[in-house]
N, C-alpha and C positions, 0 to 999 in steps of 0.2 A: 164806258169802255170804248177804246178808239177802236177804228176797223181794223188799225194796223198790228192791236193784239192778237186779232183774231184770224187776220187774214195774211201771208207773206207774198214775197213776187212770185213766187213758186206756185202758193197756192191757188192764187189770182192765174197763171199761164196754167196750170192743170186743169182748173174750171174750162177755160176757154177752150181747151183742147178738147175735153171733153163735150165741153157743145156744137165745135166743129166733128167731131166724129156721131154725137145723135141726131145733126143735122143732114149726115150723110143719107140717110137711109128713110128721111120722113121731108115732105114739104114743109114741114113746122119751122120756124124762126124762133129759136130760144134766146130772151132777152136775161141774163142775170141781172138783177140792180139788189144795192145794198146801202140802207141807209144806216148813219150811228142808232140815230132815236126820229119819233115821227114828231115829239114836241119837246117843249120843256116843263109842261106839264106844272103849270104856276099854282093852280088847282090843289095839286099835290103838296108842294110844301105851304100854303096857308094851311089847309088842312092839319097840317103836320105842327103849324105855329101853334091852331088853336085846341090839339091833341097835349101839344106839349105845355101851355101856360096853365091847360085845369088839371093836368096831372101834379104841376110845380104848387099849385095852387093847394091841392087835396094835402099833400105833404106837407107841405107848412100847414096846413091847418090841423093836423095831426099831430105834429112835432110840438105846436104852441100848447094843445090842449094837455098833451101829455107830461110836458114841464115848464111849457112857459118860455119855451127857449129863447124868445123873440125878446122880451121883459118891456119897457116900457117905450118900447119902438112905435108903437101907435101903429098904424095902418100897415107900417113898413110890412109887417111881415105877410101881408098878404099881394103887394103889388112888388116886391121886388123879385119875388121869387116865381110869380108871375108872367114879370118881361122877361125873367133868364127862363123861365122855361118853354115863354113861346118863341123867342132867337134863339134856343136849341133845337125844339123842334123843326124850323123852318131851314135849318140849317141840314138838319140828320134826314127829313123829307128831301131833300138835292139828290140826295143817293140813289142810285138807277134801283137795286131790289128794296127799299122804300119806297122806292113812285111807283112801282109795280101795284104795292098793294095796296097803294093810297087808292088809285085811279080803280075806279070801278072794269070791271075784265070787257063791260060789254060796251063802256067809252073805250077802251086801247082797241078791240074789235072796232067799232067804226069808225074810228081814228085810221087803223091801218089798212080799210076797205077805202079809203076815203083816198088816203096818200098813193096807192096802189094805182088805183085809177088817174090819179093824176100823173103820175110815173108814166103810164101807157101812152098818156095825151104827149108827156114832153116829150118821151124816144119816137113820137110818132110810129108806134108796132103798129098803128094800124091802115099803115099805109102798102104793105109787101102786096103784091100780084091777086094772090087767090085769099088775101084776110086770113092768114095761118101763122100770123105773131103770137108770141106766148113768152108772160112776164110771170119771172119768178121772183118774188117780191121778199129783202128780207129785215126787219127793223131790228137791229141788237138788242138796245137797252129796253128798250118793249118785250123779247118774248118773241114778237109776232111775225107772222108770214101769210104771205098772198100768192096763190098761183091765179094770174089774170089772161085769158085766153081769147083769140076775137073769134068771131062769127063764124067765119069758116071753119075754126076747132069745133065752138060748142055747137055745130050742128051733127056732129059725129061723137065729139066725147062728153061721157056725163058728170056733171059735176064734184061725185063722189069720187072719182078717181081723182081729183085737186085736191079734194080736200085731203085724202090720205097721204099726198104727199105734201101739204102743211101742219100734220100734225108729227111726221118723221121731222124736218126743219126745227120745230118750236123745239122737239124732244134734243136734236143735236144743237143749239144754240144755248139751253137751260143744262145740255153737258160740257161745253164750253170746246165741240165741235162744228162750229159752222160752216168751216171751209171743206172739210168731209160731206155733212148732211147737204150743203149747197152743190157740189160736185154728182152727187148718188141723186138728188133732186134731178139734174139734171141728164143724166143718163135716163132716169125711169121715165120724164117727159116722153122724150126721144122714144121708147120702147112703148107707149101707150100712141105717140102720133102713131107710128107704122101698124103698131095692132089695129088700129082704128080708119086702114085705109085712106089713109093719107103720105102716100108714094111719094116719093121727089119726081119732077118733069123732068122730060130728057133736058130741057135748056135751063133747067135751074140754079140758079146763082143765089151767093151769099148777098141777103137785102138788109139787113139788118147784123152789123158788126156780132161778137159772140164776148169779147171781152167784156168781163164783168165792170156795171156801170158802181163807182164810187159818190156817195154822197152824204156830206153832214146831215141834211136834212131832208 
């Protein structure tokens, strides 16, 4: 799935808006980033090759015993059906909810802890004044999200509060809202910095842009 099913120019200047107004009111730098997927997930469709050649495999072997259909094809009928069934499955594994379920939940988990963090290093969040950057992290075709916060956050908020606002994300992404669930993410940030004693300074400036970052990968 592209970004751009999911996301419009509209939705994209709404986000922003939105994080230029939770920004008003907390020292927090809210970074939106959104990736299509975090891999390709090659894993997933061999899996999917060798799901699909011993399923092709079982059925002919079923089909011969019970009439013989193959008749004096010799081998043929256990290896052709074989190679079409594992270039089907390799094929129908490419599918974003096929590699979902191929991929084990708690490899797409440190896949999207992994990518998140690296996200943090490119936008450089943790370079602003007082360390109060905060990455909201979102992978489409994965399911997944990350809220990633620096030092100067997590020494005031606890990490329970991220997590409840990555499991609203995963919920509106798997309802084929994300540019809603991305938006409401980002206002509740906003309203946990200020609960959490974290004021804007009288000199404080925009350090990190608010427009949500776009990325393939």
């Amino acid at each position: 799935m592209k970004i751009s099913d999911l996301f419009s120019k509209a939705d994209l200047d709404r986000i922003e808006r939105a994080t230029a107004e939770a920004e008003r009111h907390t020292s927090g730098e809210i970074v939106p980033y959104i990736v299509e997927r975090i891999d390709d997930h090659g894993e997933a469709r061999w899996c999917g090759a060798t799901l699909g050649a011993l399923a092709a495999a079982l059925i002919a072997g079923i089909v011969h015993l019970a009439g013989g259909f193959w008749g004096g094809t010799g081998v043929l009928w256990i290896t052709l059906p074989t190679l079409v069934g594992a270039g089907a499955g390799y094929l129908i594994a490419g599918r974003e909810a096929v590699s979902r379920w191929l991929v084990p939940a708690d490899t797409l988990d440190r896949l999207t802890r992994a990518r998140a963090a690296e996200a943090f290093i490119d936008e450089e969040i943790f370079t602003t004044r007082d360390r109060t950057g905060i990455l909201i992290f979102l992978a489409l075709a994965e399911h997944r999200a990350a809220v990633v916060a620096d030092e100067g956050i997590n020494r005031e908020v606890p990490q329970a509060l991220w997590d409840g606002i990555v499991v609203d994300l995963v919920a509106g992404m798997k309802a084929g809202e994300a540019a809603e669930a991305l938006e409401h993410a980002v206002v509740r940030c906003g309203e946990i910095l200020a609960e959490h004693h974290l004021p804007p300074r009288s000199d404080d400036t925009d350090e990190l842009h608010g427009r949500p970052r776009i990325r393939g990968r």
